[in-house]
C-alpha positions in Angstrom: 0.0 0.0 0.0 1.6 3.2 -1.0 2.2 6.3 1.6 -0.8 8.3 0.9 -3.1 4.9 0.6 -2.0 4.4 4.4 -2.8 8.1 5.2 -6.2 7.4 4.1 -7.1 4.2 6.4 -5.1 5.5 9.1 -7.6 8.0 10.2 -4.9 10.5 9.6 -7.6 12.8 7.2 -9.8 12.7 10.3 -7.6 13.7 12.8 -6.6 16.4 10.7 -9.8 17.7 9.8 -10.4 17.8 13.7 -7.6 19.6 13.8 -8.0 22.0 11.9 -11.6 22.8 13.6 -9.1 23.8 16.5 -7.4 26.6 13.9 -10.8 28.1 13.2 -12.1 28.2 17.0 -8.5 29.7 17.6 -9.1 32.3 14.2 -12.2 33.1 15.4 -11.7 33.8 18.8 -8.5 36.2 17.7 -10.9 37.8 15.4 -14.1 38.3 18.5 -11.5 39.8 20.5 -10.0 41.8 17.7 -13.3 43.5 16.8 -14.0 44.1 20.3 -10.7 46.1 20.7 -10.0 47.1 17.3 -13.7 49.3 16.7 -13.4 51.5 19.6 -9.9 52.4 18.0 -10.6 52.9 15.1 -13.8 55.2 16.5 -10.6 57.2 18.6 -8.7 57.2 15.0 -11.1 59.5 13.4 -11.7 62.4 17.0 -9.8 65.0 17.6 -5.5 65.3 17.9 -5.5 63.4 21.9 -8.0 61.1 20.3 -5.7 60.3 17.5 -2.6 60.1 19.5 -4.2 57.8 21.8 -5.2 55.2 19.5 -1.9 55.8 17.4 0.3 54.7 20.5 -2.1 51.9 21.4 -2.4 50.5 17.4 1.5 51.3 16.5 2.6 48.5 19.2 -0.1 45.6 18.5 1.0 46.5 14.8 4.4 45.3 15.9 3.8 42.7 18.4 5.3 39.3 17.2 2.6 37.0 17.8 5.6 34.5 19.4 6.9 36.8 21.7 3.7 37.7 22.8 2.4 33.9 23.1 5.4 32.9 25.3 5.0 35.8 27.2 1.0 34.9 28.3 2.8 31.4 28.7 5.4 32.4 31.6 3.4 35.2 32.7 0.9 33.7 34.7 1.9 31.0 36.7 0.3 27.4 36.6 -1.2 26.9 40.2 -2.6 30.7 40.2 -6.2 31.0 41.4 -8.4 34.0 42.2 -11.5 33.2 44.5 -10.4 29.2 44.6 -10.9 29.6 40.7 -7.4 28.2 38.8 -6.4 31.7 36.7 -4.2 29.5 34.3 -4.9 29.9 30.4 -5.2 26.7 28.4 -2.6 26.4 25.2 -5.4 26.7 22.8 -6.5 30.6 24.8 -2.8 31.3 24.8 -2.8 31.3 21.2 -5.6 33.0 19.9 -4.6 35.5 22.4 -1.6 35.9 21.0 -3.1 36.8 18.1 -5.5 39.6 19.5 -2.5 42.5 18.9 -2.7 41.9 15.4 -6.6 41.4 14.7 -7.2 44.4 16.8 -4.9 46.5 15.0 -5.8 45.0 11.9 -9.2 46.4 12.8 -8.6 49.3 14.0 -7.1 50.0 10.7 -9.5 48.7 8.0 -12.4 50.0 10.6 -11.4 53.6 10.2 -11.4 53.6 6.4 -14.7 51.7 6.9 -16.2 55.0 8.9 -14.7 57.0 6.6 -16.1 56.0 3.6 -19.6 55.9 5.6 -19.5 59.5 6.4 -18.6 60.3 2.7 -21.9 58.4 1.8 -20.0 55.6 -0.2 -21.8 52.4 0.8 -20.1 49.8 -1.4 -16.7 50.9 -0.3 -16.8 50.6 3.6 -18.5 47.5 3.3 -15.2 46.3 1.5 -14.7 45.9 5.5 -16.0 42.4 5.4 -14.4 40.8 2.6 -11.0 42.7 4.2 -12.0 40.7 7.6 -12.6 37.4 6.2 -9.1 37.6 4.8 -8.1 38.7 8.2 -9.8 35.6 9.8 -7.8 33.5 6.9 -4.3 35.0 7.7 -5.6 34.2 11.8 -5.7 30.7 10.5 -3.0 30.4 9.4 -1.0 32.1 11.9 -2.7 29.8 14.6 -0.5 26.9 13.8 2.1 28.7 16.2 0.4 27.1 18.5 1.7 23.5 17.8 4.8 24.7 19.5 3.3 25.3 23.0 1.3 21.9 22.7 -2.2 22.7 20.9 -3.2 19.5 18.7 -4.3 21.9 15.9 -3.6 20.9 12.5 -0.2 21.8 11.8 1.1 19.7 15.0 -0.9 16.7 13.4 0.8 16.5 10.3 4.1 16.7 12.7 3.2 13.8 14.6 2.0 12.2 11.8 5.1 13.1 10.4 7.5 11.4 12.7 5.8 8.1 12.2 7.6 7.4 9.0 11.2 6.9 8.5 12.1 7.5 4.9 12.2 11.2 3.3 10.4 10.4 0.7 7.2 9.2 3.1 7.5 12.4 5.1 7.1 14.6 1.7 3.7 12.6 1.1 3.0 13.7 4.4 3.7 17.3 4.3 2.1 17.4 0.9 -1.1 16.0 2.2 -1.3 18.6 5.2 -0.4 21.6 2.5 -3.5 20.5 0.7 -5.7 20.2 3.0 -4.9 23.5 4.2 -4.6 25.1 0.4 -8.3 23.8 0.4 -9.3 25.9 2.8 -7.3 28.9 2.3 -8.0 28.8 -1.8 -11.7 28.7 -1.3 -11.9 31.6 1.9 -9.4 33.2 -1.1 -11.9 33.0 -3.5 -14.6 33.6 -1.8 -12.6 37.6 -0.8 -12.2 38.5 -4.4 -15.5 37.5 -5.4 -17.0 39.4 -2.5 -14.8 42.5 -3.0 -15.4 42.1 -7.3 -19.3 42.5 -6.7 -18.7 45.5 -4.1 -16.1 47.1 -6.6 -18.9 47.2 -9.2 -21.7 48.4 -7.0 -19.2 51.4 -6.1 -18.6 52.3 -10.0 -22.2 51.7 -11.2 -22.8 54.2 -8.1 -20.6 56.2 -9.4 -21.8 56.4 -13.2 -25.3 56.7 -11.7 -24.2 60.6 -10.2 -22.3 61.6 -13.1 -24.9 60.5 -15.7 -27.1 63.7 -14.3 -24.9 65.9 -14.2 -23.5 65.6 -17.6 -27.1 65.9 -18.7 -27.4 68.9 -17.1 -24.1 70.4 -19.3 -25.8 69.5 -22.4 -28.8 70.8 -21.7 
């Protein structure tokens, strides 16, 4: 039976489709958490000069927050017997992680947020609802970031193909392996891919046919 023939009636494909359910609760979570920080910020971004120094030295650091540094940090920082009220304050690996990732979805937010209002105050519809499609590409990039997680212990779907990984001895065997986690993953990630430029496309051409529709009066205006 060849490599991938194994793979299939190994339960392997299971495991890493269960997996892989832990990279979206991790994605989405990060993304929650990023809204809920990222908004108000990106409310502050669009005040007056404290207001938009404020958020500028709150956004500017999440910007630059390595999502490593900061989930080793929320791993040492608290330690693992800590309780408050007799409740145990520890974080499990999987919260570690998508809080890790909260600097950059909130700033990521904050961001795309602000051109959002923006374009709402100008009366352009189409163009600050090219906020969603720019957050479900946010929520892909938060999946795919989430497989730093493998390296503090969270079975999500890059520490499966790993483990899976190790159970074969030849190169070539491991490369089947590898190969087989990259699409499953390129499955995902193509279609949320697709799924942006499709969703931006149709808001694109909303925002021109808008467009055309104000300057169609006008011109007949001229000519009259």
């Amino acid at each position: 039976m060849t490599t991938l023939g194994s793979l299939c009636t190994s339960g392997f494909f299971t495991e890493m489709l269960a997996g892989m359910t832990v990279n979206l609760w991790i994605a989405a979570v990060a993304l929650a958490l990023g809204l809920t920080l990222g908004l108000p910020l990106a409310l502050l971004q669009l005040g007056g000069s404290l207001q938009r120094r404020l958020a500028g030295a709150l956004v500017g650091p999440m910007r630059a927050a390595p999502t490593f540094v900061v989930m080793f940090f929320l791993l040492n920082v608290i330690p693992p017997d800590a309780t408050f009220l007799g409740l145990p304050l520890a974080l499990s690996a999987r919260w570690i992680t998508a809080l890790s990732l909260v600097p950059y979805s909130a700033a990521y937010v904050a961001d795309n947020g602000r051109e959002a209002f923006l374009q709402r105050r100008r009366g352009a519809d189409e163009s600050a609802l090219l906020f969603l499609p720019n957050l479900m590409r946010a929520f892909l990039v938060l999946v795919m970031s989430s497989g730093a997680g493998a390296a503090i212990g969270v079975s999500e779907g890059v520490a499966v193909v790993l483990r899976e990984a190790e159970r074969w001895p030849m190169l070539a065997e491991k490369l089947v392996v590898f190969a087989s986690g990259v699409a499953c993953f390129g499955l995902v990630f193509q279609t949320g891919f697709a799924l942006v430029r499709l969703a931006r496309g149709r808001l694109d051409s909303r925002a021109r046919l808008r467009s055309q529709q104000y300057r169609l009066p006008l011109a007949d205006s001229g000519t009259g």
